[in-house]
C-alpha positions as CSV (number, residue, x, y, z in Angstrom):
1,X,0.0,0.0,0.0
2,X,1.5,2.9,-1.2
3,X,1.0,5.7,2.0
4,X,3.3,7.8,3.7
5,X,4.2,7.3,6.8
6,X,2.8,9.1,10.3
7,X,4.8,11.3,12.2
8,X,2.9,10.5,15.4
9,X,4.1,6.0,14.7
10,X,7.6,7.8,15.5
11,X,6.8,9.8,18.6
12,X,5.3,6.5,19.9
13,X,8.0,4.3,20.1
14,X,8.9,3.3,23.5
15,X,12.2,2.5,24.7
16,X,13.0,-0.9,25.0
17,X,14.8,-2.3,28.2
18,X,18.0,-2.9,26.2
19,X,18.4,0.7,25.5
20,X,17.6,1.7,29.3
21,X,20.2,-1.4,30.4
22,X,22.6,-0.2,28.2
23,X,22.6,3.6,28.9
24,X,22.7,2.5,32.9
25,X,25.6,0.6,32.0
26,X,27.6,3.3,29.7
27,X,26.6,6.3,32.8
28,X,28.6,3.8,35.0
29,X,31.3,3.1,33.1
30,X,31.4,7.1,33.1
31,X,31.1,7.2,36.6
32,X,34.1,4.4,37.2
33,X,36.3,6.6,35.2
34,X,35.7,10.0,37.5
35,X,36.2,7.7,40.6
36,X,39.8,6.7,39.1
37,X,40.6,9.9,38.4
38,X,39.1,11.8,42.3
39,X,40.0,8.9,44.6
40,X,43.5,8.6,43.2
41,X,45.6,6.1,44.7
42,X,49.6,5.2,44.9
43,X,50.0,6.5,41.5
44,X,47.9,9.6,40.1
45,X,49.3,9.2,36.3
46,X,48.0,5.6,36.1
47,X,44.4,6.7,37.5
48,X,44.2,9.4,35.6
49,X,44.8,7.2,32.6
50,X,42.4,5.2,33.2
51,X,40.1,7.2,34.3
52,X,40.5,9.3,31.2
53,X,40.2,6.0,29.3
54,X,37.0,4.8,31.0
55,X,35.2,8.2,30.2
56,X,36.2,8.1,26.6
57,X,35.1,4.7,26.0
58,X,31.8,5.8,27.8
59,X,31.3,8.6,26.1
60,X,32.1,7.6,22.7
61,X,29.6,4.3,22.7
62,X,26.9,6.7,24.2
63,X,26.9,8.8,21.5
64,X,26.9,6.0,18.6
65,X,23.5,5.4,17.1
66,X,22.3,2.4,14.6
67,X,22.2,4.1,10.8
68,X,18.7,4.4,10.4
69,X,17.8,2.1,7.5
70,X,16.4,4.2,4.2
71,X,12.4,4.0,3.7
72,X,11.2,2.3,0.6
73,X,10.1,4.5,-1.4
74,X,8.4,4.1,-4.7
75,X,8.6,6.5,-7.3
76,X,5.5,7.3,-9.6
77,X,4.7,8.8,-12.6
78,X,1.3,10.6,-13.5
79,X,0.5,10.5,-17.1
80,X,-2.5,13.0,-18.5
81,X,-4.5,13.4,-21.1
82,X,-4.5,17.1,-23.2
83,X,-7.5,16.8,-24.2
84,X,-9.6,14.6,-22.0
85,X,-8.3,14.7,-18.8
86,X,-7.6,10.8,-18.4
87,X,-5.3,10.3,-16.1
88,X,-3.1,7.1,-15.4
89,X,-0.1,6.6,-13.0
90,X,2.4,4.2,-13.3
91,X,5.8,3.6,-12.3
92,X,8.6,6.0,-13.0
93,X,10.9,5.2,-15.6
94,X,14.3,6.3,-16.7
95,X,14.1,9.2,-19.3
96,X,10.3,10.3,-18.0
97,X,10.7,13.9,-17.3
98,X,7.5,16.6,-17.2
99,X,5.8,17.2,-20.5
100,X,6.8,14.1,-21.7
101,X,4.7,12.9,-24.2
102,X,3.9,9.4,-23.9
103,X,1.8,7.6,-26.7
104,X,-2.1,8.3,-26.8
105,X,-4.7,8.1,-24.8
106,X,-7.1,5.0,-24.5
107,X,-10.6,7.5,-24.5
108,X,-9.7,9.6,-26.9
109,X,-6.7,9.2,-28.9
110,X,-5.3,12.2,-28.2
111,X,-1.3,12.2,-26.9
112,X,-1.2,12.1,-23.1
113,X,2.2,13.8,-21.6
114,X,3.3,13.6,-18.1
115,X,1.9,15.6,-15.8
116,X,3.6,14.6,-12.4
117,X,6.6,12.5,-11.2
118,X,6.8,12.4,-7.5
119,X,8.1,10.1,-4.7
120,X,6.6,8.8,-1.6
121,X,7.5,6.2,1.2
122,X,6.1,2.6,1.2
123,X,4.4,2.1,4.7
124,X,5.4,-1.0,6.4
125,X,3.3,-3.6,6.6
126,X,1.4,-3.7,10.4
127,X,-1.1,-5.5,11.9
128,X,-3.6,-6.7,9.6
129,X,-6.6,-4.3,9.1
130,X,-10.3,-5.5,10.7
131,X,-12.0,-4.0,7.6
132,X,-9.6,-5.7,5.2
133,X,-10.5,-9.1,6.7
134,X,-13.8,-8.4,6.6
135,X,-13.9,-7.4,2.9
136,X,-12.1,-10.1,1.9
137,X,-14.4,-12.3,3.9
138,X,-17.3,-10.8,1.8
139,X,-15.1,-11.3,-1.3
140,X,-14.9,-15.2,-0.7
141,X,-18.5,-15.9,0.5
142,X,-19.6,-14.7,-2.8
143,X,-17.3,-16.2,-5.0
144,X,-18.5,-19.6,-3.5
145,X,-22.2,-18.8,-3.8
């Protein structure tokens, strides 16, 4: 199905425990590496060290994020007629451009150029739609009648 996707699917997404384990985790490793270099001990260089090295370690996983994977996106072409109006979409091909003309139109046999090429994001398949199941239901009982 060919939709864009919601702003408000991304505001929902809850954190998982992973992410709240592994951000406890990284704070302390933080925290290790500022006791190592306050508390001290026989020899400051070597605590500083590794102190320094805990916090970069720390710091440097914290701030690393998974690549966020590219939508799908499908792109369209919208092909109209001059005379007519008939409109048909289709899938974009290379050399399409605006004011294309394309061959003639199935109505009228007029030439039909393009009118639109856009873009949009495929929405990923969810949970399966109540409606959808229902229609399809409705579709089977009568094809069996």
């Amino acid at each position: 199905m060919i939709d864009e996707e919601d702003d408000e699917e991304i505001l929902k997404k809850k954190r998982s425990l992973k992410s709240i384990l592994k951000n406890l985790f990284l704070i302390g490793l933080i925290a290790i590496g500022v006791l190592f270099i306050y508390l001290g001990g026989p020899n400051q260089t070597t605590n500083l060290i590794i102190g320094f090295t805990f916090i970069c370690i720390g710091t440097t996983i914290f701030q690393m994020k998974k690549s966020a994977s590219d939508p799908i996106r499908q792109t369209l072409t919208i092909l109209k007629c001059k005379s007519c109006g008939a409109i048909i979409v289709r899938n974009y091909e290379d050399g399409d451009f605006i004011f294309k003309s394309m061959g003639s139109c199935d109505k009228c046999n007029d030439s039909m150029e393009i009118h639109q090429i856009y873009s949009v994001k495929l929405k990923k398949a969810g949970k399966k739609d109540d409606k959808l199941e229902e229609n399809k239901n409705k579709l089977t009982e009568t094809i069996e009648v």
